[in-house]
C-alpha positions as CSV (number, residue, x, y, z in Angstrom):
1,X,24.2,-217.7,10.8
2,X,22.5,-214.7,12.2
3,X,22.1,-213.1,15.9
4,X,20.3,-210.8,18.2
5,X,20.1,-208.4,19.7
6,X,21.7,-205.4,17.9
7,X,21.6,-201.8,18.0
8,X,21.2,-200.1,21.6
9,X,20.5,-202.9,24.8
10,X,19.8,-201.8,28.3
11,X,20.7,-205.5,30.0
12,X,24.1,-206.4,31.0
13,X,23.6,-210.0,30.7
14,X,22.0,-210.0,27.1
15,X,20.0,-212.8,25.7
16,X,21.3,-214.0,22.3
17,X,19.5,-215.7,19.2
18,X,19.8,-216.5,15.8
19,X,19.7,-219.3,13.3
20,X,22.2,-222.5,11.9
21,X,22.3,-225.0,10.5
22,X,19.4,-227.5,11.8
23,X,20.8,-229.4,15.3
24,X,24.5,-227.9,14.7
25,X,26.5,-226.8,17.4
26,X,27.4,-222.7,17.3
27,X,30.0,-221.1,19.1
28,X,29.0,-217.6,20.3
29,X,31.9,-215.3,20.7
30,X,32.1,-211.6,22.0
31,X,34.8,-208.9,20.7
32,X,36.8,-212.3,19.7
33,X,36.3,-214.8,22.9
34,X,34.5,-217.6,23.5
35,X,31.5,-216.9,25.9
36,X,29.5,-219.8,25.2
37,X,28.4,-223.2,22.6
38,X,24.4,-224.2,22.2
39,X,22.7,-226.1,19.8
40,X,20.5,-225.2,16.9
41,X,17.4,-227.0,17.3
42,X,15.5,-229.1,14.9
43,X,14.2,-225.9,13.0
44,X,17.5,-224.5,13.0
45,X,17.0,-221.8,15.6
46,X,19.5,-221.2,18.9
47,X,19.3,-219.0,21.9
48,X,22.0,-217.9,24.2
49,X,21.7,-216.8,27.6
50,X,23.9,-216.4,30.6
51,X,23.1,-214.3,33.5
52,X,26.2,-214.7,35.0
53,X,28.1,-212.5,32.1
54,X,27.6,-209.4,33.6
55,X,28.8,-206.6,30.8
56,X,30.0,-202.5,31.3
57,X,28.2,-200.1,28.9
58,X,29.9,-199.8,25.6
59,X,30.1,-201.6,22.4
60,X,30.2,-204.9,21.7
61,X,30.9,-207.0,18.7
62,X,29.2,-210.7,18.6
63,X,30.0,-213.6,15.9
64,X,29.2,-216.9,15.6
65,X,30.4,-220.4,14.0
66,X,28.7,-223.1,13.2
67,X,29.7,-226.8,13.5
68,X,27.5,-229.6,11.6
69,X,27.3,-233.0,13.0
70,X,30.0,-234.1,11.0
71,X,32.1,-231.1,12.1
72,X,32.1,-229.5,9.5
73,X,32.6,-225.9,9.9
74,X,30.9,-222.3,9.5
75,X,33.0,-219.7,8.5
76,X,32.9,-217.1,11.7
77,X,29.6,-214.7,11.2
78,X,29.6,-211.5,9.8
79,X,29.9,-209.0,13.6
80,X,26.7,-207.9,15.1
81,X,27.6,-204.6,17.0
82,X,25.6,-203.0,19.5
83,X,25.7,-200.8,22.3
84,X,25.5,-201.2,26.0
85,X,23.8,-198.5,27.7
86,X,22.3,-199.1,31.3
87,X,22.7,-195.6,32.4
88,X,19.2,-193.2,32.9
89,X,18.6,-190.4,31.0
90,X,19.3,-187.7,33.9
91,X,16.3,-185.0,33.6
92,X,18.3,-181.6,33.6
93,X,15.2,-179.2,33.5
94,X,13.0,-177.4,37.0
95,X,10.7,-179.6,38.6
96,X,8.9,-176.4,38.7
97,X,6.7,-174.8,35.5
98,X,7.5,-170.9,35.3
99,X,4.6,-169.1,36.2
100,X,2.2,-168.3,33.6
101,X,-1.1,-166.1,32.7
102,X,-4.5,-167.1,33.3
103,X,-7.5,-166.7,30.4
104,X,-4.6,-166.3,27.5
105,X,-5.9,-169.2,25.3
106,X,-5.6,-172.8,25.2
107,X,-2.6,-174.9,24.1
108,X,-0.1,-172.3,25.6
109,X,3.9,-173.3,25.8
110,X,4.6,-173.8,29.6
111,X,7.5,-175.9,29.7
112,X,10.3,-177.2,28.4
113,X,11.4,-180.7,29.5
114,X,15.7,-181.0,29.1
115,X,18.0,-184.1,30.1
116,X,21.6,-185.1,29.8
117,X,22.1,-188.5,27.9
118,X,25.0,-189.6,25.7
119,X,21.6,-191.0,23.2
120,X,19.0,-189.4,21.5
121,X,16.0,-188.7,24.0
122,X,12.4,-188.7,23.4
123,X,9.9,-187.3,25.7
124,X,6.6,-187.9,27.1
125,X,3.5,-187.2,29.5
126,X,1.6,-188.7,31.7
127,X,-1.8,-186.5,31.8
128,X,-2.5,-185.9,27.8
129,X,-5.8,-184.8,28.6
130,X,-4.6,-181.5,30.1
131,X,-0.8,-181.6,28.2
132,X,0.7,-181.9,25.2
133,X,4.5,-182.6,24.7
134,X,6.8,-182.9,21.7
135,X,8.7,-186.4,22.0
136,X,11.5,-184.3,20.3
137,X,12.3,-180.8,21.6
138,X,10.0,-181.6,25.1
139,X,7.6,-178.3,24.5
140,X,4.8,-179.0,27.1
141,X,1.7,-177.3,26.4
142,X,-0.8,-176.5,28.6
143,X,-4.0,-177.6,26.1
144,X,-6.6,-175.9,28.6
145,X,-7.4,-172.2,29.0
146,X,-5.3,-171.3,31.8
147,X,-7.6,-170.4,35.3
148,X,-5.9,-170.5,38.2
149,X,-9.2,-170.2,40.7
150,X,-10.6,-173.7,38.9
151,X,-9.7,-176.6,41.0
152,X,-10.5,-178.9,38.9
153,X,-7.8,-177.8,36.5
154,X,-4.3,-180.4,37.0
155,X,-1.7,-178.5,39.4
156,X,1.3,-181.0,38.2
157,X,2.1,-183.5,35.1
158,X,4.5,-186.2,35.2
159,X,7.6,-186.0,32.3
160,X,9.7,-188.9,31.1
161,X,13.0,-188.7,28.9
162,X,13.1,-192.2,27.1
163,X,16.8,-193.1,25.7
164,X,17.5,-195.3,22.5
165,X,18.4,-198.1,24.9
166,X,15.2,-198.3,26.7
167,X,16.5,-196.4,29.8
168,X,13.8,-193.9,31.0
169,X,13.5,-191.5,34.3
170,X,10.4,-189.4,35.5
171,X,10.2,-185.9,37.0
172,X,7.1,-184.6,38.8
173,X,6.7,-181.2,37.8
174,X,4.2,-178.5,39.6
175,X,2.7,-175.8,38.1
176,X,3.5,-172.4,39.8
């Protein structure tokens, strides 16, 4: 018997799947209690959902057992863990870039993009033609050569801080 999702889940009412034995019933069960019964289909696979089960960010433990049509039983599945995180990363850094020189060179550090979330965050941008950023550390670079009296150089890029979970938030940022 097997089951999804696992690792890190942004929706509090998750959809479950796995697979059984073909057209047995399987008892789904979260941190021990019952939350629900399907059937396997004819190719042995189930799904599971209920928007009504409306769960708090943490962690989560989900088994299964299997009944044939007999009634013969499974013994309980191994425990799927994951993590319930609906929370958005919460951009820490200026929505202002520190002023810089014009005419020193292309691909010049202007920014660093910071944010508060209890996952790993990774980082990106929305104009890549003008910016660069490091999904990691969130070092934007400017990838022009600064000049300030060109309007047709961008003014303002657009950051976002993607957690584990699939939570994400934006920050406009302008260019001083």
């Amino acid at each position: 018997v097997s089951s999804t999702p696992s690792g890190f889940i942004n929706d509090p009412s998750p959809d479950f799947k796995g697979s059984a034995e073909i057209n047995s019933k399987v008892d789904l069960f979260l941190d021990g209690e019952l939350i629900g019964t399907v059937s396997a289909d004819s190719s042995g696979q189930w799904s599971y959902t209920d928007k009504s089960l409306k769960l708090r960010d943490g962690v989560y433990q989900l088994t299964v057992r299997a009944a044939d049509q007999v009634g013969n039983q499974s013994v309980e599945s191994e425990p799927l863990s994951f993590t319930l995180d609906t929370r958005l990363p919460r951009i820490t850094s200026a929505d202002v870039a520190p002023a810089f020189d014009e005419n020193i060179g292309d691909n010049q550090l202007i920014y660093t993009v910071t944010s508060d979330d209890e996952l790993p965050v990774t980082y990106s941008i929305d104009d890549t033609d003008s910016f660069s950023v490091d999904p990691l550390s969130g070092d934007v670079r400017f990838r022009l050569n600064p000049d300030h009296e060109d309007p047709a150089q961008p003014r303002s890029f657009v950051v976002t801080a993607h957690d584990q979970a699939g939570n994400s938030a934006e920050q406009d940022v302008r260019l001083d």
